[in-house]
VOVEXFI-7266 format. One record per residue: residue number from 0; residue in one letter; x, y, z of N, C-alpha, C in turn. Coordinates in steps of 0.001 Angstrom, whole numbers. Example, Ala and Ser with C-alpha at 12.3 -4.5 7.8 and 13.67 -1.06 7.14 Angstrom:
<rs>
<r num="0" residu="A" n_x="13190" n_y="-5690" n_z="7800" ca_x="12300" ca_y="-4500" ca_z="7800" c_x="13200" c_y="-3300" c_z="7800"/>
<r num="1" residu="S" n_x="12850" n_y="-2250" n_z="7080" ca_x="13670" ca_y="-1060" ca_z="7140" c_x="12900" c_y="30" c_z="7870"/>
</rs>
This chain:
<rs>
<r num="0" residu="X" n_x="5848" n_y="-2724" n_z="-10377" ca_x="7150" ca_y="-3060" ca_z="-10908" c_x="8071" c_y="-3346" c_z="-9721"/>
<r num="1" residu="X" n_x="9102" n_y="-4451" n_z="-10002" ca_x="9546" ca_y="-4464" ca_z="-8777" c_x="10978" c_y="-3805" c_z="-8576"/>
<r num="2" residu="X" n_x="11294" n_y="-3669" n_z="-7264" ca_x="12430" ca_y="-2579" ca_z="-7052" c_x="13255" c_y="-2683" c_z="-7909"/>
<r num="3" residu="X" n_x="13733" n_y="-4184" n_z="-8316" ca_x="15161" ca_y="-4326" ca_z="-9183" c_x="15120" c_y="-4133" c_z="-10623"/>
<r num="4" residu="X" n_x="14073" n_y="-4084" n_z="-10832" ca_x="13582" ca_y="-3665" ca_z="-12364" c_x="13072" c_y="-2343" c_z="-12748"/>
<r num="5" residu="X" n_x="12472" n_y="-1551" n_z="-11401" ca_x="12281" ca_y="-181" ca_z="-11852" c_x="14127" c_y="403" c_z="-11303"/>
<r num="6" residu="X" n_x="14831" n_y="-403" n_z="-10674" ca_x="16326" ca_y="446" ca_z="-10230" c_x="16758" c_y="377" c_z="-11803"/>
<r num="7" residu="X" n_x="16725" n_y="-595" n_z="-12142" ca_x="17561" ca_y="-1038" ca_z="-13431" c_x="17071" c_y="262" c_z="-14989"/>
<r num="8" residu="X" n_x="15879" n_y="66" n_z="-14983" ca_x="15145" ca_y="1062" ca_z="-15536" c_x="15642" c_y="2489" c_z="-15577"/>
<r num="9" residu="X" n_x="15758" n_y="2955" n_z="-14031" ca_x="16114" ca_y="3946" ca_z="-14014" c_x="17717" c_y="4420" c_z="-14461"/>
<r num="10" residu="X" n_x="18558" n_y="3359" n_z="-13946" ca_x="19608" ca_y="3273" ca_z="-13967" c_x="20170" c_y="3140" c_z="-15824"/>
<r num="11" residu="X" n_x="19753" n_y="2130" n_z="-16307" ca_x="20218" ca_y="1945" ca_z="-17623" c_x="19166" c_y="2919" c_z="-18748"/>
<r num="12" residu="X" n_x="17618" n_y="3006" n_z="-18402" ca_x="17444" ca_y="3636" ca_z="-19430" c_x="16879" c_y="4824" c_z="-19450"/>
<r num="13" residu="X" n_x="17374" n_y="5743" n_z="-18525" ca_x="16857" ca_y="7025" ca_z="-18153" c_x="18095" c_y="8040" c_z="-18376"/>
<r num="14" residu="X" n_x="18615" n_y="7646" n_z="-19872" ca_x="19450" ca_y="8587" ca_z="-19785" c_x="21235" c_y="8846" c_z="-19456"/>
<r num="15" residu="X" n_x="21193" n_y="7394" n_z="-18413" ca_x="22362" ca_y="7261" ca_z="-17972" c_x="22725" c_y="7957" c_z="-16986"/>
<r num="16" residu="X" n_x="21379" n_y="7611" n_z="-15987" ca_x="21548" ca_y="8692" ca_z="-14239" c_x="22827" c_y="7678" c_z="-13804"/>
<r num="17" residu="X" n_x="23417" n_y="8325" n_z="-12467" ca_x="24192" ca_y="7795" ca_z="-11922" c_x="23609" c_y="7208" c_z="-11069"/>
<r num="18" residu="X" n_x="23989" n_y="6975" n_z="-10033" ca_x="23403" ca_y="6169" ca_z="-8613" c_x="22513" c_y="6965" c_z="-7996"/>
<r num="19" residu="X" n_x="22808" n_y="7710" n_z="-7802" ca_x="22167" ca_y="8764" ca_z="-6843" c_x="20797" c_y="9371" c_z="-7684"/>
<r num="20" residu="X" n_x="20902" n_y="9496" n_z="-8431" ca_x="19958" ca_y="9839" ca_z="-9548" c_x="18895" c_y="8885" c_z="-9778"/>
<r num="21" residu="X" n_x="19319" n_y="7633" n_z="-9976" ca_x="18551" ca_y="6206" ca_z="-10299" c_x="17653" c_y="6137" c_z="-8521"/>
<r num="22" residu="X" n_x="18742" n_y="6143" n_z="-7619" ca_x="17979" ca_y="5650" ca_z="-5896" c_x="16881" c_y="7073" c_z="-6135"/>
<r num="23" residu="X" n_x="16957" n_y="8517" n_z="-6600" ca_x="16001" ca_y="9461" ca_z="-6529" c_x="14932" c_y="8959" c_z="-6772"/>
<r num="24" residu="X" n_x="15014" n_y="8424" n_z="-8542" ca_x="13858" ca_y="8381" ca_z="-9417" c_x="13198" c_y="6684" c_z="-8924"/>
<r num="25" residu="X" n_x="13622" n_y="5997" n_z="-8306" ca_x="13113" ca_y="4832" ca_z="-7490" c_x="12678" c_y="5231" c_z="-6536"/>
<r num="26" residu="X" n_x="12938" n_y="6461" n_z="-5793" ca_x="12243" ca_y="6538" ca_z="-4649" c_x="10980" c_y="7280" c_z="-4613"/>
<r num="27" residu="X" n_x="11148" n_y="8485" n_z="-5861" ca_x="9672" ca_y="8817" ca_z="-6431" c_x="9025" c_y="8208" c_z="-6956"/>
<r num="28" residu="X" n_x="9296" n_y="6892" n_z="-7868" ca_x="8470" ca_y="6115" ca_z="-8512" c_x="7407" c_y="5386" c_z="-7433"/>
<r num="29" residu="X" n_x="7927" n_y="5363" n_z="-5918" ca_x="7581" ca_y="4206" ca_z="-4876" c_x="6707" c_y="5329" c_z="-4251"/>
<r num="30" residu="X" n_x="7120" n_y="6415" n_z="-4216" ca_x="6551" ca_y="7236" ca_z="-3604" c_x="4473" c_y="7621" c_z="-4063"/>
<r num="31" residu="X" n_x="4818" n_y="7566" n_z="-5372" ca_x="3718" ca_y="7968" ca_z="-6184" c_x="2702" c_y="7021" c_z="-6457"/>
<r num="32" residu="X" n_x="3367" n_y="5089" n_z="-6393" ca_x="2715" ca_y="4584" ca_z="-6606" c_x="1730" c_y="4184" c_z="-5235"/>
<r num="33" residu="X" n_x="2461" n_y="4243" n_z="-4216" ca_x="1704" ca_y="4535" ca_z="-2685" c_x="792" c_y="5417" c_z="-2660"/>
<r num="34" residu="X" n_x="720" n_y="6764" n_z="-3058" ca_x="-165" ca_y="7326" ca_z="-3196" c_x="-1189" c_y="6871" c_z="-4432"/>
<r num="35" residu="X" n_x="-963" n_y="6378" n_z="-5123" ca_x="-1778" ca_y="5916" ca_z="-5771" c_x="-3281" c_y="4779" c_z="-5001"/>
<r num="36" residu="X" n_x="-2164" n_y="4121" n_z="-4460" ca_x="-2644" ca_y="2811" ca_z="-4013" c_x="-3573" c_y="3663" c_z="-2759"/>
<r num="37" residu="X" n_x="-3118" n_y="4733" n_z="-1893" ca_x="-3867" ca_y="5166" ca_z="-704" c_x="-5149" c_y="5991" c_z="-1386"/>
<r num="38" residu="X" n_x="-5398" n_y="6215" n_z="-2516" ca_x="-6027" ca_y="7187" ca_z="-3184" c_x="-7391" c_y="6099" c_z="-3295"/>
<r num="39" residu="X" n_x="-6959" n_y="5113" n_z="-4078" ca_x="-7612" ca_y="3771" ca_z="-4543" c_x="-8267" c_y="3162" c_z="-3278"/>
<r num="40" residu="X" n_x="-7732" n_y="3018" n_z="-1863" ca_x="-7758" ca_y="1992" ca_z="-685" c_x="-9446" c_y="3324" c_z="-753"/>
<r num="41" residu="X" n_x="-8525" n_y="4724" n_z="-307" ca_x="-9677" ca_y="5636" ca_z="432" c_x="-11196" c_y="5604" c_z="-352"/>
<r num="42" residu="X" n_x="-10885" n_y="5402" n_z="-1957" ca_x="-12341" ca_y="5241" ca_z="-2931" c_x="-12903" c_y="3676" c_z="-2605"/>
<r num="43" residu="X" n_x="-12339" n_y="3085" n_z="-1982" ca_x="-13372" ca_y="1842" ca_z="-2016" c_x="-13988" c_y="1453" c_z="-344"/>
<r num="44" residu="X" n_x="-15430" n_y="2080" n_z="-62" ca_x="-15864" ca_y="2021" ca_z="1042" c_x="-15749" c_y="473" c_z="1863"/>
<r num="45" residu="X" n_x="-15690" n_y="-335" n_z="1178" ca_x="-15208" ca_y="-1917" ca_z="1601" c_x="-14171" c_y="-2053" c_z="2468"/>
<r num="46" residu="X" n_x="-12914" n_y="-1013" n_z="2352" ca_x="-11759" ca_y="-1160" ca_z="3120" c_x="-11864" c_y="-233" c_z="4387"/>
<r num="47" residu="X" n_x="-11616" n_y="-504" n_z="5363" ca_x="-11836" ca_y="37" ca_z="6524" c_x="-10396" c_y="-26" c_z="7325"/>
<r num="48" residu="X" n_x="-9656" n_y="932" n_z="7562" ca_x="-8361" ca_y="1056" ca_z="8075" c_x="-8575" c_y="1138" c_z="10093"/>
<r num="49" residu="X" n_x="-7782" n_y="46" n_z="10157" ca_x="-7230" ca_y="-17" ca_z="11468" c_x="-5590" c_y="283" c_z="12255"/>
<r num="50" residu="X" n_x="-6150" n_y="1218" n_z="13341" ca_x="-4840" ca_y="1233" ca_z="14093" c_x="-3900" c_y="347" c_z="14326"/>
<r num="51" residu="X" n_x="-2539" n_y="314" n_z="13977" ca_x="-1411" ca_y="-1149" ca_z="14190" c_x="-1555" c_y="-1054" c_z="15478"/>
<r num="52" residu="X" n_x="-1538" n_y="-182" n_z="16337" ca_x="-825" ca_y="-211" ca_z="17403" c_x="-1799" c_y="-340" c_z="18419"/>
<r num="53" residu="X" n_x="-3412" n_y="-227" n_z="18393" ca_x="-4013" ca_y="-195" ca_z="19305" c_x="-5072" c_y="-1873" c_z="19368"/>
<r num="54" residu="X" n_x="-4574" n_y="-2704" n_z="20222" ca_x="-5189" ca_y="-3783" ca_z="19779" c_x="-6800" c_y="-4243" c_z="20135"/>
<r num="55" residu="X" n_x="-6974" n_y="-2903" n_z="20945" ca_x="-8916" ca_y="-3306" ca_z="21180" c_x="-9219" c_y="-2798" c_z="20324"/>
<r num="56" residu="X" n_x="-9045" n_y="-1707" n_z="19472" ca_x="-9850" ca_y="-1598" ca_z="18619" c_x="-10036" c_y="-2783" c_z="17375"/>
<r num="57" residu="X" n_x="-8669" n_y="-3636" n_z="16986" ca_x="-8496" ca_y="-4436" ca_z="15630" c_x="-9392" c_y="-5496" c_z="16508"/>
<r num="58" residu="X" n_x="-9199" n_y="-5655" n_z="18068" ca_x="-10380" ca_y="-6968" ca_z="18925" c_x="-11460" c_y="-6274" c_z="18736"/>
<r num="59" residu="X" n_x="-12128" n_y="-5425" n_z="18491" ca_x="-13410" ca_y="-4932" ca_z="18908" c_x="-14185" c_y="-5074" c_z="17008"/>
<r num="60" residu="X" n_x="-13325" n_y="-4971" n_z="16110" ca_x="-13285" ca_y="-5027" ca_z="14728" c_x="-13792" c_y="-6628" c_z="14075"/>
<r num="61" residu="X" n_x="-12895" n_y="-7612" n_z="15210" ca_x="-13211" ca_y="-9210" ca_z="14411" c_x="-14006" c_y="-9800" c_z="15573"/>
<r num="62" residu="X" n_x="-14515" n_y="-9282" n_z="16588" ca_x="-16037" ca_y="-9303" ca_z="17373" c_x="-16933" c_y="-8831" c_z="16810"/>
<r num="63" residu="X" n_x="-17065" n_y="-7767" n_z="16238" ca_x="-17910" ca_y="-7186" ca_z="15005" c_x="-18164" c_y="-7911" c_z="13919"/>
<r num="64" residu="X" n_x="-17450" n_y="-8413" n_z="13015" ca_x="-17047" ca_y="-9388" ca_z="12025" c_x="-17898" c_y="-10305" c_z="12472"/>
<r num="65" residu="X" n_x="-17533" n_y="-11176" n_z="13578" ca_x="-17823" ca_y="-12672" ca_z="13947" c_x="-19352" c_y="-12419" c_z="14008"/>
<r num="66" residu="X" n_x="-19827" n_y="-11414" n_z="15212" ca_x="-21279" ca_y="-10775" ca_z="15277" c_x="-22206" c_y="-11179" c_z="13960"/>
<r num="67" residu="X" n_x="-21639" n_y="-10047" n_z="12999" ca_x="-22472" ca_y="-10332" ca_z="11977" c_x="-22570" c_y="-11421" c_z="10714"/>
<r num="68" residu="X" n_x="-20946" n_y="-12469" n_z="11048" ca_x="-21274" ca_y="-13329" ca_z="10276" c_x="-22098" c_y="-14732" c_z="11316"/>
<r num="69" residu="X" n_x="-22651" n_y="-14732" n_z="12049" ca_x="-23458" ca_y="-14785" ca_z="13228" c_x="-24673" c_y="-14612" c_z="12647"/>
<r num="70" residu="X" n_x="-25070" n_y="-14081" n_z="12679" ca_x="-26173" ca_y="-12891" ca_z="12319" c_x="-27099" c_y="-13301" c_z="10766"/>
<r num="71" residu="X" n_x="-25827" n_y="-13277" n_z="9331" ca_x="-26119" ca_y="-13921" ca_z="8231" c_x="-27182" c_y="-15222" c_z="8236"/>
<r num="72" residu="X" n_x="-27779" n_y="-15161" n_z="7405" ca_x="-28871" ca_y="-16773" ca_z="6803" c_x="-27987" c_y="-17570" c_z="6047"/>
<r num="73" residu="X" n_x="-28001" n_y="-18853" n_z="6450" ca_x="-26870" ca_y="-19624" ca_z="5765" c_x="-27495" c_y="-19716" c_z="4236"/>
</rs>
């Protein structure tokens, strides 16, 4: 859902939070669905998480990649 529609959500039909109330329940809604999504990333062995910040390893990752699509029978 996107921010302006779960703000609105919160805002108009939850009751009649105020601001502060609505930015809460948007920020748990964002909160939960991240964990959702990290829950989901960690169950699917396909995804393989790389460091932002360290760039030999993400180089050492699409040398690997290239390797084995290398490697493949056309």
């Amino acid at each position: 859902m996107p921010v302006t529609a779960h703000w609105a959500q919160a805002r108009g039909h939850g009751g009649g939070k105020n601001n502060q109330q609505a930015l809460e329940a948007t920020k748990q809604h964002y909160r939960r669905y991240a964990k959702r999504q990290m829950t989901w990333f960690r169950a699917d062995k396909r995804i393989r998480r790389l460091p932002a910040d360290d760039g030999s390893v993400i180089a050492a990752w699409i040398d690997e990649l290239i390797r084995q699509s290398a490697e493949e029978p056309d």
